[in-house]
C-alpha positions in Angstrom: -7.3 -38.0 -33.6 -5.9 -35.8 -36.6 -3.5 -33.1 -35.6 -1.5 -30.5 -37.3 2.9 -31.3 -36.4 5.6 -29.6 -37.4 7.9 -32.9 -37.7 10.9 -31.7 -39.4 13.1 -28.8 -39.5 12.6 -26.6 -42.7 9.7 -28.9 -43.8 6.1 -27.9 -44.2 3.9 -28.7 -41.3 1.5 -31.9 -41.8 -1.6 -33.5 -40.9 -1.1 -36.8 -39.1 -3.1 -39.1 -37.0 -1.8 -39.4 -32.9 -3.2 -40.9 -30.0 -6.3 -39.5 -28.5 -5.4 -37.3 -24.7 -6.7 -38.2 -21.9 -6.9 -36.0 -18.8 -5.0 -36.8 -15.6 -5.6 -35.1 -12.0 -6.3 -32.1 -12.6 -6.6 -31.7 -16.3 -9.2 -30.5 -18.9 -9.9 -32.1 -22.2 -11.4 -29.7 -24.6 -12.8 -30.8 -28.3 -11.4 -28.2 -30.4 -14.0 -25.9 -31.7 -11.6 -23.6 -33.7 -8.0 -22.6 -33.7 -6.2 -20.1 -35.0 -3.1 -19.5 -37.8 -0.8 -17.0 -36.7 2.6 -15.7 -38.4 4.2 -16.3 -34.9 4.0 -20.4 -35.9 5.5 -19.6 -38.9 8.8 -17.5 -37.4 8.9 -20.7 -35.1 9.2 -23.0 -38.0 11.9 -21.0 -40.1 14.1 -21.3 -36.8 17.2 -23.4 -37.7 18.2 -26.6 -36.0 20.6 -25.0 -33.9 18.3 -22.6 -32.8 15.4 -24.4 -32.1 14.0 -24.6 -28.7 11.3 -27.2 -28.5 10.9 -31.1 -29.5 9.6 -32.3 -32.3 7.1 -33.5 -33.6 5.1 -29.9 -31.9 1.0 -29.6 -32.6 0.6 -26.2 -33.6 -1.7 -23.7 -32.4 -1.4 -21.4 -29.7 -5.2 -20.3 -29.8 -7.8 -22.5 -29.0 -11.2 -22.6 -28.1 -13.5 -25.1 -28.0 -15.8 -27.8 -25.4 -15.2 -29.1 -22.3 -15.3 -33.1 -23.2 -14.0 -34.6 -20.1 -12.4 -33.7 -16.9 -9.8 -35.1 -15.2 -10.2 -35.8 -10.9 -9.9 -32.8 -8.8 -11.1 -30.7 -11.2 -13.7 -27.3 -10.5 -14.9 -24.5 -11.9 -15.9 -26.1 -15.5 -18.0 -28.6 -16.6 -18.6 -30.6 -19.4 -20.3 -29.0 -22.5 -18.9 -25.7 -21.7 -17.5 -23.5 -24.8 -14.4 -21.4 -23.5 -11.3 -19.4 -25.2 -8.0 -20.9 -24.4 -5.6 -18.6 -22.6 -2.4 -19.5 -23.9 0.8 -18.2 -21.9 0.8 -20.9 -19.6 2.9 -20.2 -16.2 3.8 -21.5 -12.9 0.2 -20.1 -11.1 2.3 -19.5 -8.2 5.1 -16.7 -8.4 4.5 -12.9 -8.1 3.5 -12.4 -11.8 0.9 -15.4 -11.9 -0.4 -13.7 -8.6 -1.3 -11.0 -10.9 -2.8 -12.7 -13.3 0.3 -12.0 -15.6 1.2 -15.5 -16.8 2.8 -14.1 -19.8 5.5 -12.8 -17.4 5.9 -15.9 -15.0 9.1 -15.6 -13.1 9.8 -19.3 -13.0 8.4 -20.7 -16.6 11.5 -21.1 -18.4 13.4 -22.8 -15.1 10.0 -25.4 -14.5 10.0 -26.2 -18.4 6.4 -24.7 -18.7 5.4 -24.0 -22.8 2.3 -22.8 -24.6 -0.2 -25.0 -26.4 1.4 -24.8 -29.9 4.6 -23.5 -28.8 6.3 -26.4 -27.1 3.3 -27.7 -25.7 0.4 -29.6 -28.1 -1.3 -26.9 -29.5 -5.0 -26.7 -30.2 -4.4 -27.5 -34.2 -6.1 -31.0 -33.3 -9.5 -32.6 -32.7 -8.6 -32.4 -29.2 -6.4 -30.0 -26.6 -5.0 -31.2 -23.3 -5.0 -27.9 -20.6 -3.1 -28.4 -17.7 -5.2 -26.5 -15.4 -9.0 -25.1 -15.4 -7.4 -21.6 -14.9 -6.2 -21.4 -18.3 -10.1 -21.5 -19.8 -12.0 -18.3 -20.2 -16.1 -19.0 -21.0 -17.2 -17.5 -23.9 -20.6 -16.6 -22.8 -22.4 -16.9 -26.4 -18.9 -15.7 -28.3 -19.0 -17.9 -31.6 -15.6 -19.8 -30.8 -14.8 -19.1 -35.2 -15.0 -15.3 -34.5 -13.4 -15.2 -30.9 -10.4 -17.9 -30.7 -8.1 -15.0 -32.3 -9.0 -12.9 -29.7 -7.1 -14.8 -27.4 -3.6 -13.7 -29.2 -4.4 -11.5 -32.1 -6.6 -9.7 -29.7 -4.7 -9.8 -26.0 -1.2 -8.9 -27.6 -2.4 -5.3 -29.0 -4.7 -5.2 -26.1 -2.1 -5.8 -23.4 0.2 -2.9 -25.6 -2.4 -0.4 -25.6 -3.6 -0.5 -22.1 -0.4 0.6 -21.5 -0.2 3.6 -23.4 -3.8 4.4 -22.8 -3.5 7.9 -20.3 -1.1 9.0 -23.4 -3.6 9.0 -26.0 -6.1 12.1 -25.2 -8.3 14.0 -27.2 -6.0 15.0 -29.9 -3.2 12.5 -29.9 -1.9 10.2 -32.5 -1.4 6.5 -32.5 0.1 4.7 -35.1 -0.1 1.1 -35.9 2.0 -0.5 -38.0 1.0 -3.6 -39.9 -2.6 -4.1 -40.2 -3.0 -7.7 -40.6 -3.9 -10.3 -38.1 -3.1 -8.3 -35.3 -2.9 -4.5 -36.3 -6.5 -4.5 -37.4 -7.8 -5.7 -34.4 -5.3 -3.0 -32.8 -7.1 -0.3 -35.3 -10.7 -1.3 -33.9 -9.2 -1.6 -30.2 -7.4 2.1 -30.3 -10.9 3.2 -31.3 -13.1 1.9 -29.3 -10.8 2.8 -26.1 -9.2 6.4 -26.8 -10.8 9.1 -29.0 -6.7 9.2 -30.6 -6.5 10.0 -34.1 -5.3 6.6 -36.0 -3.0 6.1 -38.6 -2.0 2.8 -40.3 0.8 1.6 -42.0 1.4 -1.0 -44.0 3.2 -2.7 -47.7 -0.3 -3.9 -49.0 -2.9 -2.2 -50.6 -5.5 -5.3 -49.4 -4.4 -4.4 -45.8 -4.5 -0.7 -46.1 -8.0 -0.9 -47.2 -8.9 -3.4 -44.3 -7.5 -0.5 -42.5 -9.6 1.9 -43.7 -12.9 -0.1 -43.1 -12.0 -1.0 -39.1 -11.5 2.5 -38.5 -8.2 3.9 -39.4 -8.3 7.8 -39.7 -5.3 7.7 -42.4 -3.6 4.7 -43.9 0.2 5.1 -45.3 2.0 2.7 -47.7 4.9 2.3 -45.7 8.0 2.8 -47.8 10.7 5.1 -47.4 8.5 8.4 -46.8 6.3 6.9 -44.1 8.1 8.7 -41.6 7.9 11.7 -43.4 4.6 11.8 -44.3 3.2 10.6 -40.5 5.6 14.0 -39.8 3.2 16.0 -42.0 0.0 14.2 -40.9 0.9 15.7 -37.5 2.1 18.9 -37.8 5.6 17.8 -37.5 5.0 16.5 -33.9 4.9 12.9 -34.4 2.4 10.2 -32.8 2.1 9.9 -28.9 1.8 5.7 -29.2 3.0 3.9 -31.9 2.8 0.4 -32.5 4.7 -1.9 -34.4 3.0 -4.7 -35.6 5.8 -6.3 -37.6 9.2 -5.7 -35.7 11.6 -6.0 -38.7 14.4 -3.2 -39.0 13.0 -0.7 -41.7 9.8 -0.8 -39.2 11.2 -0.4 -35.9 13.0 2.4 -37.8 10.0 4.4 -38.9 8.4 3.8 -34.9 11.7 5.9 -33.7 11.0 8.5 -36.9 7.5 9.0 -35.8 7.6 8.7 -31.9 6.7 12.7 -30.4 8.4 13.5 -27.2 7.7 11.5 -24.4 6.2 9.0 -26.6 5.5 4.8 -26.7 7.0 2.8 -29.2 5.8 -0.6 -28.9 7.5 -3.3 -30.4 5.2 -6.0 -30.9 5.9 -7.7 -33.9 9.1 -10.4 -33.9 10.7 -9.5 -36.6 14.2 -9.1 -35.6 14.5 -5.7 -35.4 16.1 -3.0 -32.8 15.4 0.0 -31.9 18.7 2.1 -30.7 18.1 3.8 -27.4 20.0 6.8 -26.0 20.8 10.4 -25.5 20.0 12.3 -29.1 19.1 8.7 -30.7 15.0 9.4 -30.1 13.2 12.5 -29.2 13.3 13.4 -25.5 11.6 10.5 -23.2 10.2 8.3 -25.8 9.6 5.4 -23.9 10.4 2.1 -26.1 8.6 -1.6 -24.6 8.5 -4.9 -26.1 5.3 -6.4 -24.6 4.5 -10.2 -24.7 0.9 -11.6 -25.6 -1.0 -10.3 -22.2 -2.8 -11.0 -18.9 -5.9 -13.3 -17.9 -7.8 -9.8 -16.4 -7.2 -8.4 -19.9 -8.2 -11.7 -21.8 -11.8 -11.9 -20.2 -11.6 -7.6 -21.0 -10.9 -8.1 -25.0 -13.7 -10.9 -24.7 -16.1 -8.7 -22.9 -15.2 -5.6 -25.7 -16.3 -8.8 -28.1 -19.3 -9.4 -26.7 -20.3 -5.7 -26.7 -19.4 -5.5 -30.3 -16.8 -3.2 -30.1 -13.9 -5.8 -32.0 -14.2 -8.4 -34.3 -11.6 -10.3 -36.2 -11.4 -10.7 -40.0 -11.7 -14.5 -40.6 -11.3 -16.8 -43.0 -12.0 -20.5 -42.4 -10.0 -24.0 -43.0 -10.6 -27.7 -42.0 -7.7 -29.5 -40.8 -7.2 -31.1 -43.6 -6.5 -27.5 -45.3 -4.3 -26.5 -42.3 -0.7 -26.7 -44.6 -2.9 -24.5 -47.1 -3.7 -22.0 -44.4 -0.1 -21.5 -43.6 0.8 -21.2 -47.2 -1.7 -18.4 -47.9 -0.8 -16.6 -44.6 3.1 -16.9 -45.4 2.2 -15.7 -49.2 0.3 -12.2 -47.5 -2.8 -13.8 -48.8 -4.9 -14.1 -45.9 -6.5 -10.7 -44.7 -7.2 -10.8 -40.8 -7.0 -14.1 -39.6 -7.0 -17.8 -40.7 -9.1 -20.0 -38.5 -9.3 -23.8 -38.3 -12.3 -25.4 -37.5 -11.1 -29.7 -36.9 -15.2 -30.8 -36.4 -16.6 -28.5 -38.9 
């Protein structure tokens, strides 16, 4: 089958022909119906030698959906022909977190050597996706798999930071959300469809301000050096209840202290490198400052359900796998609004 690796360090990622899975006990082989290109593959790829955490060559692609084309023995709960949404923080299924349904936080993932699809694990960038366990697969229930594979990051990752913040964001409240790309414009359309919170974006693109605008954004702000200020003056000098930080560089976790009002969330979502300085006198009384990672199975099947009731949708644009390397190349270039999605049978 064709598949998407990143084979060398520094180098771009290529299309190459590998061996076709095969599930063992246990296993589910899904025939990729779309697959998602997210600026997380690319921080992973500008990671030096030294620093680099998983063997080579890696399939990307840590969002998947697609068919249910063979089972391996043992398996339940699937059958073939089924269209489903990949959940992708794979865990141990066993410790306290799993128990919850919070795989994103297993306790023993790093000890067992357990890795995503696309980040250490094959990813779904491929004809064909190996999943370890039928737990992992959500149904998508009628959800076209091009609209709803970034759901299952771009989607679950602002979802999983908002539910947190959600009893802070009352009628008359502020959220802000930084970055309105892949995943700050699904966070736009998810802040308004949960909380009646005035929204305001932020962001170094004109193209992404005005995506903004047309998901719901209240007020969009080039974010330059008078953001904070002028996020001040949008709210009467108090400053935003949530905010959200879509990109997580340092001038951006900056301007989420700047705009934070007491007691506030600042969320850092984005993995950009940045830090946030936390102390007595550093940030307004009890701001409260999280860095949340991807998100639940519970909250999965909730972002699909919002989905199905037409309350988000993602900004997509579509490449074979042959175009994959292009796909990257756009998205690293800021020329991809929303989300890149590639579609291997299409």
């Amino acid at each position: 089958m064709k598949a998407l690796q990143y084979r060398t360090i520094g180098a771009p990622p290529e299309v190459v022909t590998v061996p076709d899975p095969e599930p063992g006990p246990g296993q589910v082989l899904l025939k990729v119906t779309a697959a998602g290109v997210c600026h997380s593959d690319i921080a992973v790829m500008s990671w030096p030698a030294e620093a680099f955490p998983y063997e080579l060559p890696l399939t990307l692609g840590h969002e998947g959906a697609g068919t249910v084309a063979a089972l391996g023995t043992g398996v339940t709960g699937v059958r073939e022909g089924d269209s489903v949404a990949v959940y992708g923080p794979w865990g141990c299924g066993a410790c306290a977190k799993c128990a919850e349904g919070k795989e994103n936080y297993c306790l023993r993932a790093d000890e067992l050597g357990i890795r995503p699809p696309g980040l250490g694990a094959p990813g779904a960038m491929a004809e064909y996706l190996l999943v370890d366990d039928p737990r992992h697969l959500v149904p998508l229930d009628g959800l076209d798999p091009v609209a709803a594979v970034p759901l299952t990051d771009a989607g679950l990752t602002p979802y999983h930071a908002i539910k947190r913040s959600l009893p802070k964001l009352v009628p008359g409240s502020t959220a802000v959300v930084i970055g309105t790309g892949g995943l700050g414009h699904v966070a736009i359309q998810l802040l308004r469809a949960l909380t009646p919170a005035r929204v305001i974006a932020l962001d170094v693109s004109e193209d992404k301000l005005r995506l903004a605008r047309e998901v719901g954004a209240h007020e969009a702000v080039l974010s330059d050096a008078r953001a904070a200020d002028t996020v001040r003056g949008l709210t009467g000098g108090l400053g935003a209840e949530a905010v959200f930080d879509f990109v997580g560089a340092e001038p951006t976790v900056r301007t989420s202290g700047a705009v934070a009002a007491v007691e506030g969330d600042v969320s850092i979502v984005g993995i950009g490198g940045g830090a946030l300085p936390v102390g007595f006198g550093l940030l307004p009384f009890e701001v409260s400052v999280s860095a949340p990672y991807w998100g639940s199975r519970g909250e999965l099947i909730e972002v699909l359900a919002l989905a199905r009731a037409g309350a988000v949708s993602v900004h997509t644009e579509t490449f074979s796998l042959d175009e994959a390397p292009l796909a990257y190349e756009r998205l690293h270039a800021g020329k991809i609004d929303g989300r890149a999605v590639i579609v291997p049978h299409g």
